[in-house]
C-alpha positions in Angstrom: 83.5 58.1 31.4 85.5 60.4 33.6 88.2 62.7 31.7 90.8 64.8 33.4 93.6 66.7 31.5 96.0 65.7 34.8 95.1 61.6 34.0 95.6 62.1 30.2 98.7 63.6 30.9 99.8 61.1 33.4 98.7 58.1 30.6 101.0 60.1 27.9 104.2 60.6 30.1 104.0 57.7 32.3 103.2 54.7 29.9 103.3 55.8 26.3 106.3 58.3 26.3 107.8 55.7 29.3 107.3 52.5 28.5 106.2 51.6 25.2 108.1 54.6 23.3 111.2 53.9 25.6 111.4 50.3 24.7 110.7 50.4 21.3 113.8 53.6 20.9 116.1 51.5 23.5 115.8 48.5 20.6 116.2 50.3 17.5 119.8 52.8 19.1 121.0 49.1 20.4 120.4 47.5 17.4 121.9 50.7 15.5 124.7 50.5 17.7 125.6 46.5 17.5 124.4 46.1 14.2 124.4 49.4 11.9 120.8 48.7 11.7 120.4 45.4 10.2 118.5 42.9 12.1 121.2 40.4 13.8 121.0 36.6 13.0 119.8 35.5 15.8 116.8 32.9 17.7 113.7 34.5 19.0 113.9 33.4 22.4 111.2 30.2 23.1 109.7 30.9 26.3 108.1 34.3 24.7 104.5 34.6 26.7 101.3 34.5 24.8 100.6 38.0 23.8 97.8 37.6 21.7 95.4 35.4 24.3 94.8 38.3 27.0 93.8 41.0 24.1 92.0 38.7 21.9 90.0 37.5 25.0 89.3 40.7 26.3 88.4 41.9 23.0 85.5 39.2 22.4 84.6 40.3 25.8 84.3 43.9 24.0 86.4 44.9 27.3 88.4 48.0 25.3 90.1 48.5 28.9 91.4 45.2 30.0 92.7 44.7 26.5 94.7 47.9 26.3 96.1 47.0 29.8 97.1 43.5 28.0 98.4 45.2 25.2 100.6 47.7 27.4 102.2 44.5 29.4 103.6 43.5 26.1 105.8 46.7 26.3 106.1 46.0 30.2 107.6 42.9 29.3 109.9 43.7 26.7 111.5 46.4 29.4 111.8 44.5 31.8 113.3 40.9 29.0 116.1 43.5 27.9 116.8 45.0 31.4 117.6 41.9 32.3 119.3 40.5 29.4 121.6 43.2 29.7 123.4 43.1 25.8 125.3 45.8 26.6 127.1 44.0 29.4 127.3 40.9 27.1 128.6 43.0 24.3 131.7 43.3 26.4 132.5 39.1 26.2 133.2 38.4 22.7 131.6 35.0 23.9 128.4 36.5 24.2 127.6 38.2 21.0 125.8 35.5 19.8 123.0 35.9 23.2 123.6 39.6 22.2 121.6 38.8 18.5 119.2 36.5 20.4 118.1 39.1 22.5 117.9 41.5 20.0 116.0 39.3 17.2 113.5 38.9 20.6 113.0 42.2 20.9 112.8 43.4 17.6 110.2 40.4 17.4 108.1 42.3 20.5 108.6 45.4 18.7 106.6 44.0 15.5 104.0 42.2 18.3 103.7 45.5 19.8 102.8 47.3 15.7 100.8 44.3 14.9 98.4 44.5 18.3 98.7 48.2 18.0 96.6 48.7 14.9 93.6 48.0 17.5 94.7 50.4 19.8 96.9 53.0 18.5 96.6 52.8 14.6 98.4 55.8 13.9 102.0 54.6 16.0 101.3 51.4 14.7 101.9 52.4 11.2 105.3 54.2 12.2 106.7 51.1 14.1 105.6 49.4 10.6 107.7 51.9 8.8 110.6 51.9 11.1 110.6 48.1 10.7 111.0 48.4 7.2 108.0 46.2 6.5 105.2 46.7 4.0 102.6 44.9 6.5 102.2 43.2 9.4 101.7 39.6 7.7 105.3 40.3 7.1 108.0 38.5 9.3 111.5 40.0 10.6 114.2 38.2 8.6 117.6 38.8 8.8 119.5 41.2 7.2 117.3 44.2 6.0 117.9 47.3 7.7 115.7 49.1 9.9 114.6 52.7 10.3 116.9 55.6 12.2 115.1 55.5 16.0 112.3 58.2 16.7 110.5 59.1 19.5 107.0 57.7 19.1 105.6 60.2 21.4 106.1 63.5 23.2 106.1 64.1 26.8 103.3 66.7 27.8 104.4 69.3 29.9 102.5 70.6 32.8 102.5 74.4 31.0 100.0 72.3 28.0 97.7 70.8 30.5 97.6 74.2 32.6 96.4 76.0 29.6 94.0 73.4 29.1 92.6 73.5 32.2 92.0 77.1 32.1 90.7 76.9 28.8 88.1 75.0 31.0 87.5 77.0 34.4 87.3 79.9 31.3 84.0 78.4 30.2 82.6 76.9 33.7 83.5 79.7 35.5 80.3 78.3 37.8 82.6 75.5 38.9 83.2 75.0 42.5 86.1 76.2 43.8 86.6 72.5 45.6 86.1 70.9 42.6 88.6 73.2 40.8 91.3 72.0 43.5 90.6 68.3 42.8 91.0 68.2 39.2 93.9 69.8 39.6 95.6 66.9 41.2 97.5 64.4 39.8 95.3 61.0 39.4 96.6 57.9 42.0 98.2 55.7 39.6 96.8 51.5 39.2 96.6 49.6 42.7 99.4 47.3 42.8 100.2 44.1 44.7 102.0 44.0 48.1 104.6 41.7 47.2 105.3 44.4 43.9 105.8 47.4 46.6 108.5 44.9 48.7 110.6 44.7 45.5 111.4 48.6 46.3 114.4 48.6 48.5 114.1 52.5 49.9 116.9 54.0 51.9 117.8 56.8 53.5 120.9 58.9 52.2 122.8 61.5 52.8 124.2 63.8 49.7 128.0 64.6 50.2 128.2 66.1 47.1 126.4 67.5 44.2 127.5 69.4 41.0 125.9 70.9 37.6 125.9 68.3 34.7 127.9 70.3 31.9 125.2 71.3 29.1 122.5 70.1 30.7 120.4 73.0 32.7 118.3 70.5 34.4 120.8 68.0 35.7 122.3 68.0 38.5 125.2 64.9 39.6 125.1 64.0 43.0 126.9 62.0 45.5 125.1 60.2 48.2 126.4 58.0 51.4 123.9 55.2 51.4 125.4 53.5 54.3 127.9 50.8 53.3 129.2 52.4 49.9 129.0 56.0 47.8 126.5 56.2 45.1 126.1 58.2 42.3 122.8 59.8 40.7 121.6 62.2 38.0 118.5 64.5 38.8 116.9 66.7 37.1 116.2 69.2 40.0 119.1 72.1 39.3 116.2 74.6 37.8 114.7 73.8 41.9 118.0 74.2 43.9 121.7 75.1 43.3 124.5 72.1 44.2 125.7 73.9 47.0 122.6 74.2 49.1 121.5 70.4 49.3 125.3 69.2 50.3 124.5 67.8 54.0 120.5 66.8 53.4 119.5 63.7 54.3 116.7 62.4 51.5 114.7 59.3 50.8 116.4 57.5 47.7 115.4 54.2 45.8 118.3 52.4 45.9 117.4 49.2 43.4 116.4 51.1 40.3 118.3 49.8 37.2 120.8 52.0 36.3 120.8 54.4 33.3 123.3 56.3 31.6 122.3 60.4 31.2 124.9 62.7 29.5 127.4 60.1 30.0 127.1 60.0 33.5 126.2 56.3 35.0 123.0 57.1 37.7 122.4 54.5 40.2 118.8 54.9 41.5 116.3 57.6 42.1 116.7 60.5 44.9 112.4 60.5 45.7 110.8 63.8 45.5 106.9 65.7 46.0 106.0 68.2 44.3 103.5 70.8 45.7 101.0 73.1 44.2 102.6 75.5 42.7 105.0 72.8 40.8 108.0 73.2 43.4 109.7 70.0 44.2 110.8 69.2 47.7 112.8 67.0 49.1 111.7 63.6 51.5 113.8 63.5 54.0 113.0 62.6 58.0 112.4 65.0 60.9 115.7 64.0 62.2 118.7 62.8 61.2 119.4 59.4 61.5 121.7 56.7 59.8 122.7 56.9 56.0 121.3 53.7 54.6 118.4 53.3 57.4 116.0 51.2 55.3 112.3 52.7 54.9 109.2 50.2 54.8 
């Protein structure tokens, strides 16, 4: 089995701290929020897929790997089911609360799926999403009613200062190492192969930023303005600590204009400006050798 501290990082930050941790906190503020914390009266939704038949089958198969990856599209899913869903839009209807309590029942329900299929996996966070659900075990059902647990953060985010230190923990003892091979383990691991119909769901643009400012009490953030062609967009980045607002006004970058939007220190951002970052951890912008139209799509 290969190791890297670069891939164990990547696994942490990319899927546990972004996916499963997200979804699980996103439920429990939501159902905070709508609720006070109890669990809604509401209907699990029926077309729920089969969670249980990919991990138990790849289980008997003793395949660890292909289960985990089974057990990780349960958190996939639930993402994406309240993304779509959207209670806080339907929030706004008075119409609607009643889909608002179905949707949160269902995901409260994935939450428990994701505790109960957990204890194979990851024991330890399994027995916190127990505790936050206010259950004794997982024979237990959700009913409605009894509170659940204030939201925490299931896991931390690993910062590239940990792994650095680890990794010269290691070139401390094999010193011998080539320097090639050094280089390599240095880089960040290619993440899973996906399908070509998943990369056409990326609508990619080009953009020009016409304006840019410091988010207020937040050192990292900057708000910027982009032309994407037909309208003005707004996005949050967290590249001030790389440049100041007044040097990028006028770049053209490469921006992903269909990511769902989220809300960060009360600003609304709407999509991703994309960005590399080279060896020595300095990000850089994508942007073409020469100007050409705000909006030009990129395939």
């Amino acid at each position: 089995m290969d190791f890297t501290w670069r891939d164990f990082q990547a696994k942490i930050n990319n899927e546990l701290v972004a996916i499963l941790g997200n979804f699980v906190n996103r439920v429990l503020v939501l159902t905070h929020k709508y609720y006070a914390g109890a669990v809604p009266q509401g209907h699990i939704a029926e077309d729920l897929p089969n969670f249980s038949e990919k991990i138990t089958q790849a289980l008997d198969q003793f395949n660890q790997r292909q289960g985990l990856e089974a057990y990780m599209e349960i958190a996939r899913y639930g993402n994406k089911y309240l993304q779509d869903t959207a209670p806080w839009k339907l929030m706004k209807d008075d119409s609607s609360h009643q889909k608002v309590a179905d949707c949160m029942v269902t995901c409260l329900q994935i939450v428990h799926t994701l505790g109960q299929y957990g204890q194979v996996f990851l024991p330890q966070t399994a027995q916190k999403i127990l505790h936050l659900l206010q259950l004794t075990s997982y024979q237990e059902n959700l009913i409605s009613g009894p509170s659940i647990g204030e939201p925490i953060l299931l896991f931390e985010k690993i910062d590239d200062n940990d792994i650095l230190h680890q990794i010269s923990k290691l070139e401390d003892v094999e010193d011998t190492e080539p320097e090639q091979d050094k280089e390599v383990a240095l880089t960040k691991p290619f993440k899973p192969m996906i399908q070509y119909d998943d990369f056409t769901k990326l609508d990619i643009r080009i953009a020009t930023i016409i304006a840019a400012e410091k988010v207020k009490k937040a050192d990292r953030l900057l708000q910027i303005t982009l032309d994407v062609g037909s309208e003005k967009r707004t996005v949050v980045s967290g590249i001030a600590e790389h440049f100041s607002a007044e040097e990028i006004i006028g770049r053209q970058v490469t921006y992903l204009a269909n990511l769902a939007p989220r809300t960060l220190k009360g600003i609304e951002s709407n999509g991703m400006i994309l960005m590399a970052e080279d060896e020595t951890g300095k990000l850089r912008f994508l942007s073409p050798d020469e100007k050409i139209s705000a909006g030009s799509l990129v395939s």
